[in-house]
N, C-alpha and C positions, 0 to 999 in steps of 0.2 A: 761757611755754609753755602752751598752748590744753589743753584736757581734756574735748573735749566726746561730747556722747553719740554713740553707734555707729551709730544714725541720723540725724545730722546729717549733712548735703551740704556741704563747704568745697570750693571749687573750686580745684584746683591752684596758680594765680595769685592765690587770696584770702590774706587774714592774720587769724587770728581767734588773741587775745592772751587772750581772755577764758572764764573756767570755766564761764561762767552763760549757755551757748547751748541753748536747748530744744530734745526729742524734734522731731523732723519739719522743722526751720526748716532753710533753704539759704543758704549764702553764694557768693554768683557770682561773675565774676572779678573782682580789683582792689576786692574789698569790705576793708575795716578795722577790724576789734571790736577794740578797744583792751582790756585788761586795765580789771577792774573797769565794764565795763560789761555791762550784762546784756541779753539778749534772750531771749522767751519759746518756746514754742510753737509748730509750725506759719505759722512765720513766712517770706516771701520776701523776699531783699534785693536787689537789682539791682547794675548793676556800677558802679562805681565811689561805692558806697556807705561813708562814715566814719562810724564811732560812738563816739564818746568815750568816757573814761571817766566813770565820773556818768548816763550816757545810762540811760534804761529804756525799754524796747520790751518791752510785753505781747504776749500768743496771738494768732495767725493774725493778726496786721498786715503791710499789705502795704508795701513803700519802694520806690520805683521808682528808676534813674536818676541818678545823679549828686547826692544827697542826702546830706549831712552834719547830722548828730542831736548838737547837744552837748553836753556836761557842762548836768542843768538840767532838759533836755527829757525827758517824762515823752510817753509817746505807750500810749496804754490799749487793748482789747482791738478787734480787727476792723477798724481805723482803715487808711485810705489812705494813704499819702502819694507824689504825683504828680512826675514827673519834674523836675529843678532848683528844686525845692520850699528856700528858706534860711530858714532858722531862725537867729535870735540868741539870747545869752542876758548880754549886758552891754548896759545903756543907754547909757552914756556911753565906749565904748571907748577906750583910749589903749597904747599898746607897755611890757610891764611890764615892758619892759627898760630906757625912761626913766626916770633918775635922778627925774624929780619924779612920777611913778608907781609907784614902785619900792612903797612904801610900802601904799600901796591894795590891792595885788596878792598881801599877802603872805598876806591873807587871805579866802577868797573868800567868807565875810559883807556884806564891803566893797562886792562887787560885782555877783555871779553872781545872776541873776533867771531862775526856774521858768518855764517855761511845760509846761502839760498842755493835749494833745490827748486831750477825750474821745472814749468807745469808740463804734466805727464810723463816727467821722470823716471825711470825705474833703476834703485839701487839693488843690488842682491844680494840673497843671503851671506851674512860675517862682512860684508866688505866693510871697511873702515875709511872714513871721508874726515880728513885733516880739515881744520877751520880755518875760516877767511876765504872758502874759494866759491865759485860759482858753478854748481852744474845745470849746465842747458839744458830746456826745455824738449822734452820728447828723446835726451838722451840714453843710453842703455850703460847701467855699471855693471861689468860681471860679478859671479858670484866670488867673494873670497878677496878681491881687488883693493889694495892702497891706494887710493885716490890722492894727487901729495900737490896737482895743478889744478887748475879752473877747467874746465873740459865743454866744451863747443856743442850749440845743440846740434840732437841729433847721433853724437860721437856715440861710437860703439867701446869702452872703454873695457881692457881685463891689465891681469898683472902686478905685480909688487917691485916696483913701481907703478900704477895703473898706465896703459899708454895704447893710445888708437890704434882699432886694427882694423875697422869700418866704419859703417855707419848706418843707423836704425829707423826705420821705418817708423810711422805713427803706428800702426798694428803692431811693432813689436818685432817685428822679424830683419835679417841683414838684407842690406840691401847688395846690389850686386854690383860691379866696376863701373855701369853706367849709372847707378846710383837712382836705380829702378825694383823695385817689389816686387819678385818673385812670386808672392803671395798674392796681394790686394791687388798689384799693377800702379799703385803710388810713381810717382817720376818726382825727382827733385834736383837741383841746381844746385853747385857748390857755389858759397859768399865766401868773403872776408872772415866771417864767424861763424859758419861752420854751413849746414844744409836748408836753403828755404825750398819750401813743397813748388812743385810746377806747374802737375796737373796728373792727371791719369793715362798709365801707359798704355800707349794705341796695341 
């Protein structure tokens, strides 16, 4: 039985199982908060949205569409995530209701692999994001994209195999050789781990 706040939106035909749904967030039809999963703040979920238990969805993230978040997934503050977007969180998957599986399953040490989507992320639409990796904060995943490494904030990621071919702006947009926004005027510095912000383009 759900207990959520007096400003939360559950939509007639949703199911929200779960205590830990924050002030302002909406669930739309045919969404699923499983008990023991959490979601933040200001958050919108689309319709036919599942979220495990285990799942953590930070403030103001948006889920579009037919999106399943499972036990694992770790999704941080202001992040996208694009319609038919799958997420895994077992590498080697098998039915833990076979007997020669049975074993493995009993414990999910054994098997269940994190992945965090850093904050203001955007994955897009169908891409597929492998478990155990990390995507960086204010990164861009193309639409359609196999995500199969950890990806750098900032990184501009397409392809199957996903693989950098720029690098994205806080507004969203590519930035250009100097690693300057075209759009906003954003400037940023290449690091170690991928782009910290600099300052605004003169």
């Amino acid at each position: 039985m759900s207990a959520e706040a007096p400003d939360v939106f559950v939509h007639p035909h949703a199911l929200n199982e779960s205590r830990n749904i924050g002030d302002g967030t909406r669930l739309w039809a045919f969404v699923h908060v499983m008990d023991g999963a959490k979601v933040g703040r200001f958050c919108n979920l689309g319709e036919h949205v599942f979220i495990e238990r285990g799942a953590r969805v930070a403030d103001r993230v948006t889920i579009k569409n037919q999106v399943s978040v499972w036990d694992g997934v770790t999704i941080e503050d202001d992040a996208f995530i694009g319609p038919g977007v799958i997420f895994t969180n077992d590498r080697y998957p098998r039915s833990p209701r076979m007997p020669a599986a049975h074993d493995r399953y009993a414990h999910p040490e054994n098997w269940l692999e994190s992945t965090r989507v850093g904050r203001g992320a955007t994955i897009g639409a169908g891409a597929i994001i492998l478990c155990g990796l990390s995507i960086g904060a204010h990164a861009m995943i193309g639409a359609g994209s196999l995500v199969s490494r950890d990806a750098p904030p900032h990184a501009w990621i397409v392809g199957r195999p996903g693989r950098i071919v720029g690098w994205a702006c806080l507004c969203g947009r590519k930035l250009s050789e100097s690693f300057a926004c075209p759009v906003c005027g954003r400037r940023y510095e290449k690091s170690d781990d991928g782009l910290c912000l600099a300052g605004d383009a003169g």
